[in-house]
Each structure stands twice: as structure tokens, then as C-alpha cells.
C-alpha positions as CSV (number, residue, x, y, z in Angstrom):
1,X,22.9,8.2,-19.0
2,X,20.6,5.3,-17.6
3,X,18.7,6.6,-14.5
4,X,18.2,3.6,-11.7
5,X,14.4,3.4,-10.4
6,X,14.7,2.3,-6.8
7,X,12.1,0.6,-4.6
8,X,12.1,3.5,-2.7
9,X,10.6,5.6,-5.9
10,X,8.6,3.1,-6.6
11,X,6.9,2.9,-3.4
12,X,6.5,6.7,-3.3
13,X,5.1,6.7,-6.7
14,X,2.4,4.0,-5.5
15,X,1.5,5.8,-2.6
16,X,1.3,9.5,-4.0
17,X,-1.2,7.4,-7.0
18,X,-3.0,5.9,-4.0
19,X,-3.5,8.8,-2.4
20,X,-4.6,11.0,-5.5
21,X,-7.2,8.0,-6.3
22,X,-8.6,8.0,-3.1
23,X,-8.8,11.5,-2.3
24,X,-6.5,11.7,0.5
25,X,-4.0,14.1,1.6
26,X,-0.4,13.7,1.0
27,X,1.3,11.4,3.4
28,X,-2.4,10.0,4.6
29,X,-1.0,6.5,4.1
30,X,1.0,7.1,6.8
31,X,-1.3,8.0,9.5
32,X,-1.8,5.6,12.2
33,X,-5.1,5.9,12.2
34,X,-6.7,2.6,11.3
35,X,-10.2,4.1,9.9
36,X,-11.3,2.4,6.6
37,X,-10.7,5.3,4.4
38,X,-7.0,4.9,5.3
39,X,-6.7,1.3,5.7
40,X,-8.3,0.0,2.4
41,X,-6.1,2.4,0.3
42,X,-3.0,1.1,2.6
43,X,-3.8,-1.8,2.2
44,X,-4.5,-2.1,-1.6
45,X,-1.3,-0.1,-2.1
46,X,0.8,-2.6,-0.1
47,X,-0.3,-5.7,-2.2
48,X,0.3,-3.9,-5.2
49,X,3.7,-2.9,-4.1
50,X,4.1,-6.6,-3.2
51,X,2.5,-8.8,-5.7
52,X,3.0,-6.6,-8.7
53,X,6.6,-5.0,-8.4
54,X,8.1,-7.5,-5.8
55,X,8.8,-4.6,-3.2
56,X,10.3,-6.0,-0.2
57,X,8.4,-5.9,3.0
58,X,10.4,-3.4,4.9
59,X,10.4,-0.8,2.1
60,X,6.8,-0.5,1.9
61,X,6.3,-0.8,5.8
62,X,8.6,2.2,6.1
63,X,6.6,4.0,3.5
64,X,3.8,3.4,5.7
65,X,5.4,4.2,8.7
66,X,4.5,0.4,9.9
67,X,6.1,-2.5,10.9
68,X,6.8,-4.9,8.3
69,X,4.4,-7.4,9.9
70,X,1.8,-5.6,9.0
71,X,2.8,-5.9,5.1
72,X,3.1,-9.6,6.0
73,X,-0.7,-9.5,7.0
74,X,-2.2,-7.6,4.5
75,X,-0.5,-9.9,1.9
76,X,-1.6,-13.0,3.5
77,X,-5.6,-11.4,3.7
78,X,-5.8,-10.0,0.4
79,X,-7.1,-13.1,-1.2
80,X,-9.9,-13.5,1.1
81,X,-10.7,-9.8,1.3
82,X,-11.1,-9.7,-2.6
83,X,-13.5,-12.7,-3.0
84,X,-15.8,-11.3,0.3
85,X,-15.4,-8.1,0.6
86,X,-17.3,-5.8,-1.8
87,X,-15.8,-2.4,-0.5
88,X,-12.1,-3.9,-1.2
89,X,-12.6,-5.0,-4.4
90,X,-14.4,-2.5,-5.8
91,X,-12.1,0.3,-4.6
């Protein structure tokens, strides 16, 4: 019996790795807060989600609790943010 990963999974896996890495509490990508300790994991998380397994947008903004925009934008700065910004790249 083959058992089907889903996006869904996927994303949840990401985010609970995330999380564990960066020392936060279950569900902290989720927070609206928009304080670095949450956005940089959010963020990194998202363009994995996004550049590595091809995640849609909406899937990972609902993981986030965000609106898919938001994925739009991290994806568009991460580029930039790696070359100049030491905290993003090194976390």
C-alpha cells in the first residue's frame, strides 16, 4: 500500500523542523507577531517550501496563517536578503 505525501504534510513537516531549529514553540510560525525571531524562521521556511518542494502559495500561507501575498513577498526578497543580510543567511 503506497501512502500519498501531500503538500499539506509537507508543509507541516517544514514548519514543525523550523520550529525545533529555531527554538520556538509549536505553532510559533503562525503568530502574527512580526518580531525577527518569528519572521526570519517564517520566512526561511516559506522559500524552502517554495523553491525547494514547489509548494503552492496558498498552502504555505495557510500554514502560516497569512495571506498568500505574503509568500509572494518573501519569495520575491529572498535573493536580496541572502546576499545582504548576515542574520538571514546565517540562520
Amino acid at each position: 500500500m503506497k501512502i500519498r505525501i501531500t503538500h499539506e504534510k509537507t508543509m507541516n513537516h517544514i514548519c514543525k523542523v523550523t520550529e525545533e531549529v529555531f527554538g520556538l514553540r509549536s505553532g510559533a510560525l503562525a503568530y502574527r507577531s512580526r518580531k525577527q525571531k518569528y519572521q526570519i524562521p517564517r520566512m526561511i521556511a516559506s522559500n524552502i517550501a517554495r523553491i525547494e518542494k514547489k509548494i503552492h502559495y496558498n498552502t504555505i500561507a495557510k500554514a502560516f496563517n497569512r495571506h498568500r501575498s505574503s509568500i509572494y513577498h518573501y519569495e520575491k526578497q529572498h535573493e536580496a536578503l541572502f546576499s545582504t543580510w548576515d542574520k538571514y543567511r546565517t540562520q
